[in-house]
MARPAPA-134602 format. One record per residue: residue in one letter; chain; y, x, z of N, C-alpha, C in turn. Coordinates in nm, 2 decimals, always signed. Example, Ala and Ser with C-alpha at 12.3 -4.5 7.8 and 13.67 -1.06 7.14 Angstrom:
BEGIN
- A  A  -0.57  +1.32  +0.78  -0.45  +1.23  +0.78  -0.33  +1.32  +0.78
- S  A  -0.22  +1.28  +0.71  -0.11  +1.37  +0.71  +0.00  +1.29  +0.79
! end
This chain:
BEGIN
- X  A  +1.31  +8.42  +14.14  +1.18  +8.43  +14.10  +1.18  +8.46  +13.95
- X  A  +1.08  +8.54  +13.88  +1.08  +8.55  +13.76  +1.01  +8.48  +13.69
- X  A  +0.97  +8.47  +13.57  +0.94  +8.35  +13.47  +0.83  +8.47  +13.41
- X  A  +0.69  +8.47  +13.40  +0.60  +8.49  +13.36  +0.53  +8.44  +13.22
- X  A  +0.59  +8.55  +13.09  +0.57  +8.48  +12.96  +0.41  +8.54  +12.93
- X  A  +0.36  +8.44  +12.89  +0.25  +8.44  +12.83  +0.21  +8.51  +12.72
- X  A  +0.14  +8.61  +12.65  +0.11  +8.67  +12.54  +0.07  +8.55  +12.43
- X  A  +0.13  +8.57  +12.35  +0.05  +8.48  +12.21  -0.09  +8.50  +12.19
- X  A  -0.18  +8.40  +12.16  -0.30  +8.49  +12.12  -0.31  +8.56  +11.96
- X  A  -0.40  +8.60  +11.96  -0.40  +8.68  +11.80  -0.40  +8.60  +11.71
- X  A  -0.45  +8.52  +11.69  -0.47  +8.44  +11.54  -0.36  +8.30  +11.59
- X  A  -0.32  +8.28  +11.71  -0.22  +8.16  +11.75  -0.10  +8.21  +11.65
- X  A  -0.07  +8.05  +11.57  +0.07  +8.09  +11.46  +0.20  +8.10  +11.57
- X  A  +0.29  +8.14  +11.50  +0.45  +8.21  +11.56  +0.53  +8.12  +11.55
- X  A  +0.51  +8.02  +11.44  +0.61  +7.87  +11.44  +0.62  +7.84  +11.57
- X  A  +0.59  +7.80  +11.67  +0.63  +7.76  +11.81  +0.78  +7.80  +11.84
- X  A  +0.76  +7.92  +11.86  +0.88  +7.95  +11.88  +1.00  +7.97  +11.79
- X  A  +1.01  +7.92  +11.70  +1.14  +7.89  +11.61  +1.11  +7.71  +11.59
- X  A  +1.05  +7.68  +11.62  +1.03  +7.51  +11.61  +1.17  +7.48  +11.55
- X  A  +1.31  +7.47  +11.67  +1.43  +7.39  +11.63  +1.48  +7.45  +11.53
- X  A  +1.48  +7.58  +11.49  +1.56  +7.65  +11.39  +1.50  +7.60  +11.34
- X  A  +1.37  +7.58  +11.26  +1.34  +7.50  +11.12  +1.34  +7.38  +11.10
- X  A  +1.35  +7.28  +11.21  +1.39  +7.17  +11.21  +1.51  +7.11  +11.15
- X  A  +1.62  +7.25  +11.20  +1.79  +7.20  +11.18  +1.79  +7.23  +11.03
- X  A  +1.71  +7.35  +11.00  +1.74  +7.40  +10.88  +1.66  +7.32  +10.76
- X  A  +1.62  +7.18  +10.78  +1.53  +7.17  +10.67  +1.62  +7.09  +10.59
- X  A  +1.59  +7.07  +10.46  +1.66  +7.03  +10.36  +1.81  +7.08  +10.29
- X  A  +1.84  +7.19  +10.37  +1.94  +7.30  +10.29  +1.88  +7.41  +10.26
- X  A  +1.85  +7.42  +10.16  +1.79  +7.51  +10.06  +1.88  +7.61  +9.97
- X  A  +1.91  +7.72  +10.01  +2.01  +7.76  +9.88  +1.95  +7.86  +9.82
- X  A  +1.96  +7.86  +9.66  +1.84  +7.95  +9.60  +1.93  +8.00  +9.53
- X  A  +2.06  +8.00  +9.53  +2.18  +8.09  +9.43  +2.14  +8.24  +9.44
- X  A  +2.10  +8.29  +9.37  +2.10  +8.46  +9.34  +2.20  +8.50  +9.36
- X  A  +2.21  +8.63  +9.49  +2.29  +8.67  +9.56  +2.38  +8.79  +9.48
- X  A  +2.31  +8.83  +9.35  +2.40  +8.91  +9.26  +2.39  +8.85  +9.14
- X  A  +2.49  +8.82  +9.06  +2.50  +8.77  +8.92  +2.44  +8.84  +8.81
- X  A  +2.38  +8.73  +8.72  +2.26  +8.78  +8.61  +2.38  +8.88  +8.52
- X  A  +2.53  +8.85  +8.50  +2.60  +8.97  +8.45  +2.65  +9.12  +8.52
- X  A  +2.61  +9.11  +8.65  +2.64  +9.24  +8.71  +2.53  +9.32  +8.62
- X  A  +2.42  +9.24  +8.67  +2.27  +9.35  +8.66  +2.26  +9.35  +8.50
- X  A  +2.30  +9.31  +8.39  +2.27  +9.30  +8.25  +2.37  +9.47  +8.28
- X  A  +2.55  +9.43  +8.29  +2.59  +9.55  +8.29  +2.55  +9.68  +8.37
- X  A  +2.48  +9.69  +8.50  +2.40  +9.81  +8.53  +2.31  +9.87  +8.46
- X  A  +2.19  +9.79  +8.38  +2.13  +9.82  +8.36  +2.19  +9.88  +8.20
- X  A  +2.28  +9.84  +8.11  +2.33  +9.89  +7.98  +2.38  +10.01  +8.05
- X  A  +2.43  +10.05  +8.16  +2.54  +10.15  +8.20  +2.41  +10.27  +8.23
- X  A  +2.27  +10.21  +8.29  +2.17  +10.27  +8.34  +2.11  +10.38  +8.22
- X  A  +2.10  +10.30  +8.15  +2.04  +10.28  +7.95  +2.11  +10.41  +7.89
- X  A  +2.28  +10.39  +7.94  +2.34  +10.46  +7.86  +2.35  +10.58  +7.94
- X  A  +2.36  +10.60  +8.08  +2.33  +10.75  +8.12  +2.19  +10.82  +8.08
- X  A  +2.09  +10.78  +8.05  +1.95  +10.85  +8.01  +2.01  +10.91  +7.86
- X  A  +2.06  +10.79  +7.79  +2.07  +10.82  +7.58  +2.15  +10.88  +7.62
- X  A  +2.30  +10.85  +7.62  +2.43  +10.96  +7.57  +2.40  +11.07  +7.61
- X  A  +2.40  +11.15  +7.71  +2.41  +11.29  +7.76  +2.29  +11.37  +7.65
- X  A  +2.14  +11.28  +7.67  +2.03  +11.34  +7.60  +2.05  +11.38  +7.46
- X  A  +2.07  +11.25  +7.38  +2.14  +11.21  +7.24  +2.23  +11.32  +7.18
- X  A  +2.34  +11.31  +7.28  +2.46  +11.41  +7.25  +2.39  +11.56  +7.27
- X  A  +2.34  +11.58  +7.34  +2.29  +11.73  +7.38  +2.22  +11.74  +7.24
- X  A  +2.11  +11.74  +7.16  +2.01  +11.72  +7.08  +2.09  +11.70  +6.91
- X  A  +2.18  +11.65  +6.90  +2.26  +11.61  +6.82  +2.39  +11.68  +6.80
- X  A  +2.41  +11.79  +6.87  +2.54  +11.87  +6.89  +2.50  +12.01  +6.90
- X  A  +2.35  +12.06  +6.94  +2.34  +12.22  +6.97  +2.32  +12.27  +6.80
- X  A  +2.24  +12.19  +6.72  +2.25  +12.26  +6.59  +2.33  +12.22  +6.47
- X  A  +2.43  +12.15  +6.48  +2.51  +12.08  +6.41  +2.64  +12.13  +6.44
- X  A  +2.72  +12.07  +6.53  +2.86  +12.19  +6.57  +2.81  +12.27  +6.66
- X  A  +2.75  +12.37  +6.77  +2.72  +12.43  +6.85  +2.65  +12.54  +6.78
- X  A  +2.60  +12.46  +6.62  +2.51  +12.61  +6.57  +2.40  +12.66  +6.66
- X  A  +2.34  +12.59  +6.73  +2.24  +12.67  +6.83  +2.27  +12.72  +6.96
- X  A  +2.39  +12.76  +7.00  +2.43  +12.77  +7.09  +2.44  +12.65  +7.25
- X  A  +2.35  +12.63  +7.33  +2.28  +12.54  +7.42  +2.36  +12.54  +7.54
- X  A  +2.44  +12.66  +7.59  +2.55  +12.59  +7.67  +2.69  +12.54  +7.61
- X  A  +2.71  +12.52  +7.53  +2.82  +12.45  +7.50  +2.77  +12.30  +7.47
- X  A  +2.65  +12.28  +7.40  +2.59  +12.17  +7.41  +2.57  +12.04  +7.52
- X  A  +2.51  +12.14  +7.63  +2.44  +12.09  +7.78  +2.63  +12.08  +7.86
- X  A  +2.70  +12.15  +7.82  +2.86  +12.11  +7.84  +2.90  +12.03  +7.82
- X  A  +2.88  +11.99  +7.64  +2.88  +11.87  +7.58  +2.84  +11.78  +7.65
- X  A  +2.71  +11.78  +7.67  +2.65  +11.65  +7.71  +2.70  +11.61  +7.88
- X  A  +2.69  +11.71  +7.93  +2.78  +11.67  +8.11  +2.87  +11.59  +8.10
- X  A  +2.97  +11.64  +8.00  +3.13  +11.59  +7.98  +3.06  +11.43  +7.89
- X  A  +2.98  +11.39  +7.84  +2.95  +11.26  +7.81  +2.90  +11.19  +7.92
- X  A  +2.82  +11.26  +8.00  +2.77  +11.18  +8.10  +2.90  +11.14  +8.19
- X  A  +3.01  +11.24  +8.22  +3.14  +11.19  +8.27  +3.22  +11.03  +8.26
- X  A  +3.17  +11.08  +8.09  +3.24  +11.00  +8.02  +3.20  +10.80  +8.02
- X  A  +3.04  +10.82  +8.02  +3.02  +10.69  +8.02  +3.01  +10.67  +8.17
- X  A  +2.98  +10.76  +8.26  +3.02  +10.69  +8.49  +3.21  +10.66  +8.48
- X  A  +3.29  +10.69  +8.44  +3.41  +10.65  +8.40  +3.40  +10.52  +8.34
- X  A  +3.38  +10.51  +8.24  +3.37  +10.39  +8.18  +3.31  +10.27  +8.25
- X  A  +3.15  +10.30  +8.32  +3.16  +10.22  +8.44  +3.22  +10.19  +8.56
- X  A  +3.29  +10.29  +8.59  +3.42  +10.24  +8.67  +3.52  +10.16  +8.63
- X  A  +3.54  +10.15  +8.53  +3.65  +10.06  +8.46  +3.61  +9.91  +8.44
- X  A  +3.47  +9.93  +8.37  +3.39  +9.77  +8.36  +3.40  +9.71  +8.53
- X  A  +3.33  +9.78  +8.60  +3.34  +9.70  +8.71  +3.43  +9.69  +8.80
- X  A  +3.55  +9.81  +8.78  +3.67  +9.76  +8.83  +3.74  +9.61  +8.77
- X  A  +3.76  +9.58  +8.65  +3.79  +9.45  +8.54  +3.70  +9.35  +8.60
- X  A  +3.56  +9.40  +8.59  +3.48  +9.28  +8.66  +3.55  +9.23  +8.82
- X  A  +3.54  +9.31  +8.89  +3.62  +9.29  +9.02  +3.75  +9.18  +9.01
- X  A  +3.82  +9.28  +8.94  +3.98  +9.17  +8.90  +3.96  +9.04  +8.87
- X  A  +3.90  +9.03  +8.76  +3.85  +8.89  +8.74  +3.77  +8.85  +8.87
- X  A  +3.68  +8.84  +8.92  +3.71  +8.77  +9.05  +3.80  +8.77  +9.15
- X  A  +3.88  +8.90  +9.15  +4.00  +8.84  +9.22  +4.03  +8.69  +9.17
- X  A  +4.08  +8.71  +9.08  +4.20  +8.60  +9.02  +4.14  +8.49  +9.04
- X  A  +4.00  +8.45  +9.03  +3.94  +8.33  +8.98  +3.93  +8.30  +9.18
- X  A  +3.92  +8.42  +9.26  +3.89  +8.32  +9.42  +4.04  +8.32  +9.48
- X  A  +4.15  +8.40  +9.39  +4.28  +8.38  +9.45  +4.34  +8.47  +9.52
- X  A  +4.23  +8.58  +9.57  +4.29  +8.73  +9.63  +4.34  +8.85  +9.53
- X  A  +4.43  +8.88  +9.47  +4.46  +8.93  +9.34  +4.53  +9.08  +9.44
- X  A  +4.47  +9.18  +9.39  +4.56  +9.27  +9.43  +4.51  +9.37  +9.52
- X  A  +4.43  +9.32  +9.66  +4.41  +9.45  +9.76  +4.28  +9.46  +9.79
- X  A  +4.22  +9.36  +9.74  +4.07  +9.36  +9.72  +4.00  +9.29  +9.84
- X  A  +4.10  +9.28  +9.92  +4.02  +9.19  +10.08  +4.15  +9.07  +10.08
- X  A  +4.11  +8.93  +10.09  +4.21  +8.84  +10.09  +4.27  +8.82  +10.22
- X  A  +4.37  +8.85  +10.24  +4.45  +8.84  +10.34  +4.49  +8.72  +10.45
- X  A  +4.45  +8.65  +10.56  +4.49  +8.54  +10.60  +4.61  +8.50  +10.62
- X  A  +4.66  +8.37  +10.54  +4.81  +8.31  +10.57  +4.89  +8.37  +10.68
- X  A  +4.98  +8.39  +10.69  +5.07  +8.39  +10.75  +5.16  +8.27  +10.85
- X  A  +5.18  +8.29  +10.93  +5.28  +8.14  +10.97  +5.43  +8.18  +10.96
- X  A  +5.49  +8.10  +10.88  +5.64  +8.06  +10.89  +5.70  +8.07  +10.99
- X  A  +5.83  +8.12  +11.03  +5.92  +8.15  +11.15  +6.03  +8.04  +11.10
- X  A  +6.05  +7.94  +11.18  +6.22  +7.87  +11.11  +6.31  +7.94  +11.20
! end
């Protein structure tokens, strides 16, 4: 025989049916921010700096060494924009390392499970 579920009514609240999940879950609260306030300080400088350098450099290099000449400039400025997504790869590669070392997995980037000894 089948089991005939009832429709909720419209304005009937939905807590009913999670009743025990919120029951088990009450009084563990974890409100730790799931990305660290130094990741996003460093995105956002790295963010900051892809808009200025490329712009900056472009603007500051076509009439000064480029003489006016705008593709060697806009070249210029690409090869800056290179230059600081590199340099973000490096910051957050170092940032990485350092948590390696500090949770113990140093090296392949996924911590590996013990091994068992053979005597």
């Amino acid at each position: 025989m089948s089991t005939i579920q009832q429709r909720r009514p419209h304005q009937a609240p939905i807590a009913s049916t999670n009743e025990k999940t919120l029951q088990s879950n009450t009084g563990s609260s974890d409100t730790t921010p799931v990305v660290e306030a130094s990741v996003i300080k460093t995105l956002l400088a790295f963010t900051a700096a892809m808009v200025v350098v490329p712009i900056g450099s472009y603007f500051v290099t076509v009439n000064t060494i480029f003489r006016g000449n705008s593709t060697f400039a806009g070249g210029f400025a690409a090869f800056m924009a290179n230059v600081v997504l590199v340099g973000y790869v490096i910051v957050a590669w170092k940032e990485d390392q350092e948590d390696q070392k500090e949770s113990g997995a140093v090296g392949t980037g996924v911590r590996m499970p013990e091994q068992k000894k053979e005597k």
